[in-house]
C-alpha positions in Angstrom: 116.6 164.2 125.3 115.5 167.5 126.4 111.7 168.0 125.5 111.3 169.3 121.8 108.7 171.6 120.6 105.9 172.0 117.8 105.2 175.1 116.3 103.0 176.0 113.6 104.1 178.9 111.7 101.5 181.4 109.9 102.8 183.4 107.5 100.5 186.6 107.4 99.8 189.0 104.0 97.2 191.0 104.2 96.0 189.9 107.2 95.4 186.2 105.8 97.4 183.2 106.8 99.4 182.5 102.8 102.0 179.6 102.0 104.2 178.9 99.2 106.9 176.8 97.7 110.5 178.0 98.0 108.7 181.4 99.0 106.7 182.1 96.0 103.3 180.7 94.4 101.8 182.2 97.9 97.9 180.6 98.2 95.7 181.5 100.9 95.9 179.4 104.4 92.9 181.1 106.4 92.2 183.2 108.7 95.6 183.7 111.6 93.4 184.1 114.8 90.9 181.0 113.6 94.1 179.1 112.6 96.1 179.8 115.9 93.2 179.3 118.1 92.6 175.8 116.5 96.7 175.1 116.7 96.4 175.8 120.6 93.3 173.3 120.9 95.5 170.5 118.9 98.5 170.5 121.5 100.8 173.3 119.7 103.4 174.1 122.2 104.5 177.9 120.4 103.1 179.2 117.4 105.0 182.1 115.1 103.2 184.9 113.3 105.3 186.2 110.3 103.8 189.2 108.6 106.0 188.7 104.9 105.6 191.7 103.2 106.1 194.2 106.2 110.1 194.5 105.3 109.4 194.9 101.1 106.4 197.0 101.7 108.1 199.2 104.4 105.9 199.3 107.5 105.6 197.6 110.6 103.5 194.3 112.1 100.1 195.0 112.5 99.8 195.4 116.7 95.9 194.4 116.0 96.5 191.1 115.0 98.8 190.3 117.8 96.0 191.6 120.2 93.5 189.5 118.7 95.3 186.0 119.0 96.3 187.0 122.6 92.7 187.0 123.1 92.4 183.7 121.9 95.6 181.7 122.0 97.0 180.5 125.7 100.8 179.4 124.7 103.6 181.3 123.6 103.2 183.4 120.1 105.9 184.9 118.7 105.1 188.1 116.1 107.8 189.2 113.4 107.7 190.7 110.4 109.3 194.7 109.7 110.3 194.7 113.5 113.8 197.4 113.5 113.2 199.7 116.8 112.5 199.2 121.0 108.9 201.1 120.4 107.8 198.8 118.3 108.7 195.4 120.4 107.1 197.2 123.3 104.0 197.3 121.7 103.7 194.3 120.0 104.6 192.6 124.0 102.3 194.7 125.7 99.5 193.9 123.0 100.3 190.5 124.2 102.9 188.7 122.1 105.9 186.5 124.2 108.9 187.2 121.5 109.7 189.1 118.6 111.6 188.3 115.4 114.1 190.0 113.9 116.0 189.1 110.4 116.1 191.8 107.8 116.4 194.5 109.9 119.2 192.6 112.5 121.2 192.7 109.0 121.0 195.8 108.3 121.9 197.1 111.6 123.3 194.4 114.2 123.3 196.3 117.6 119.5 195.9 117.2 119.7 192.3 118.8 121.6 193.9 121.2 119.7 196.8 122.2 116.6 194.3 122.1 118.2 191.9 124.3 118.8 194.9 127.1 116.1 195.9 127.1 113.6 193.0 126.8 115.8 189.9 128.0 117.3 187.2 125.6 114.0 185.1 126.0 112.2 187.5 124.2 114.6 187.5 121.1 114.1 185.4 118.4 116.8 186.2 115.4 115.3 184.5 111.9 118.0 183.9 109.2 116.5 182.7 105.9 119.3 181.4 103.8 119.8 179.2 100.6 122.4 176.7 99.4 123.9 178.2 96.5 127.3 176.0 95.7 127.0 174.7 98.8 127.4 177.7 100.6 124.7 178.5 102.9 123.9 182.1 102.6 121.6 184.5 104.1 118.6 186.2 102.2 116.5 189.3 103.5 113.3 191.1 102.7 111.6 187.7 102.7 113.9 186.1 100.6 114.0 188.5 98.0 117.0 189.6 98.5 120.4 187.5 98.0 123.7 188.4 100.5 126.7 187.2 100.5 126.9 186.1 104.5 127.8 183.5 105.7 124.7 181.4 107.4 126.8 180.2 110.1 128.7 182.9 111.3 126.2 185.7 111.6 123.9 182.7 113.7 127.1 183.0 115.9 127.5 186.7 115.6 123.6 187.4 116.8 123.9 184.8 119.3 127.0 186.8 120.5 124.9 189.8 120.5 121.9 188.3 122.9 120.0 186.5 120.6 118.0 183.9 122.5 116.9 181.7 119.9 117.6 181.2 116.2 114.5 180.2 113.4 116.6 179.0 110.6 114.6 178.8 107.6 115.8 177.0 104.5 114.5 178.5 101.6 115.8 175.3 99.3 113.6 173.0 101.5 110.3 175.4 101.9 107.3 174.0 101.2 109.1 171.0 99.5 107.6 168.7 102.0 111.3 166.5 101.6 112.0 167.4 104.8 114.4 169.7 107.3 117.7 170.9 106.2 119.3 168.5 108.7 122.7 168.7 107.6 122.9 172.7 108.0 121.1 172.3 111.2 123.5 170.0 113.1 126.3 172.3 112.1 124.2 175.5 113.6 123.9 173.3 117.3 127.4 172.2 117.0 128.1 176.1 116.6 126.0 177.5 118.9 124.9 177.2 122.3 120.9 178.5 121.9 117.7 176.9 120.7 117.2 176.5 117.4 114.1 175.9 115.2 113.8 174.2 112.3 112.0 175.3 109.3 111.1 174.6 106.0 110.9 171.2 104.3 108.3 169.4 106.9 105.9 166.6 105.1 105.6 163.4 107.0 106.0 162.7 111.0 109.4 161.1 109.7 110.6 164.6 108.8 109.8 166.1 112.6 111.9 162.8 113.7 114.8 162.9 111.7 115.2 166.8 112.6 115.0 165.9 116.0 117.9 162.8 115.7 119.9 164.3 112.8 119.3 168.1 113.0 119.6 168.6 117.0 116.7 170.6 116.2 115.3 171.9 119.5 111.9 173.2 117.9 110.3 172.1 114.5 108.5 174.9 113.0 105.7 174.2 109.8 103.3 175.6 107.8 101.4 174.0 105.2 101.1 170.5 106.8 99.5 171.9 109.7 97.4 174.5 107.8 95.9 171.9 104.7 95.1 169.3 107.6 97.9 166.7 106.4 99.2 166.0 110.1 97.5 166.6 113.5 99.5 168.0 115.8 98.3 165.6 118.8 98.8 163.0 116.4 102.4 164.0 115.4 103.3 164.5 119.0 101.8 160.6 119.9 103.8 159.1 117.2 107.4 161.2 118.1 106.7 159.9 121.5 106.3 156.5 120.0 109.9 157.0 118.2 111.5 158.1 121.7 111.4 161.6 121.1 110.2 163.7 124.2 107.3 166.1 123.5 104.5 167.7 125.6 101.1 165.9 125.9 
């Protein structure tokens, strides 16, 4: 089993760290840079920074922030959040950030991924796909969840991985913040489908969860919030007892 990753995710409003349930009741986390310095300290191997409300409130990621937890963080962060032009992805890697994510605005205008991918290399491309199971259909949301579509989870993973995606952060909005853990079922069918990393999100509440995800899901990454963020599983601890089950993490 290839080695599988740990990465806490903050979701940023107003430059605090918020979480939620199914993507609403948002309460505050703390502070991003304090949170991601302490997530480095515990044995996180990535973290994600996901400023919400850039997309509904029309502006781009703060480059500040990103600055500040380069100054503080030594592992890969990735920064997302109202990301839809080159300019911007060049600032937010020269202010220090390792990838960018894309979802609302890869939607709305595909060659995006593309152009990103060109110009920046696949590593640095992360597509996020929020999507719910309505009838059991999996289909995508945007504008942080806000807003329903009618496309198919599973063929635009494929399409952006076509396009030079390097990794795909499938959130599912029916599990988040549930704590019942990873939509494993919907993630095994994404690996089967493509041939990229993916990351699991949404649903983690017990080191069982992270396992299962890992076994059943084919997960390559398991991303989570609130657990990490309220002190209800330590990441070193976590990692110890996936090892334990036979899953291969760094230490």
């Amino acid at each position: 089993m290839l080695t599988k990753r740990i990465i806490p995710c903050l979701d940023i409003k107003n430059g605090r760290t918020v979480k939620g349930v199914n993507f609403v009741e948002l309460r505050d986390a703390g502070d991003p840079v304090e949170l991601a310095r302490a997530y480095a300290e515990q044995g996180a191997d990535e973290l994600v920074f996901l400023d919400i409300s850039a997309t509904l409130e029309g502006r781009q990621t703060t480059l500040e922030m990103a600055l500040h937890v380069a100054e503080q963080v030594d592992i890969p962060f990735t920064v997302g959040g109202g990301i839809s032009s080159i300019k911007h992805v060049d600032d937010l890697l020269h202010c220090g950030a390792d990838k960018v994510s894309v979802n609302s605005s890869a939607v709305k205008r595909p060659e995006l991924v593309e152009e990103l991918a060109k110009k920046f290399g696949s590593q640095c491309v992360v597509v996020a796909i929020d999507a719910k199971n309505i009838n059991d259909q999996w289909k995508v949301h945007l504008a942080g969840g806000t807003l329903p579509t009618e496309i198919d989870l599973f063929q635009w993973a494929k399409q952006v991985e076509d396009l030079g995606a390097g990794e795909i952060l499938f959130t599912s909005m029916n599990h988040d913040g549930t704590k019942d853990g990873f939509a494993n079922k919907a993630l095994a069918q994404l690996s089967d489908t493509l041939n990229i990393p993916i990351i699991a999100s949404g649903g983690a509440g017990t080191v069982q969860h992270f396992a299962d995800t890992f076994f059943y899901g084919k997960a390559d990454a398991a991303l989570a919030a609130s657990v990490f963020h309220y002190g209800e599983i330590d990441i070193l601890d976590l990692k110890k007892e996936l090892k334990e089950k036979g899953i291969s993490v760094r230490i």
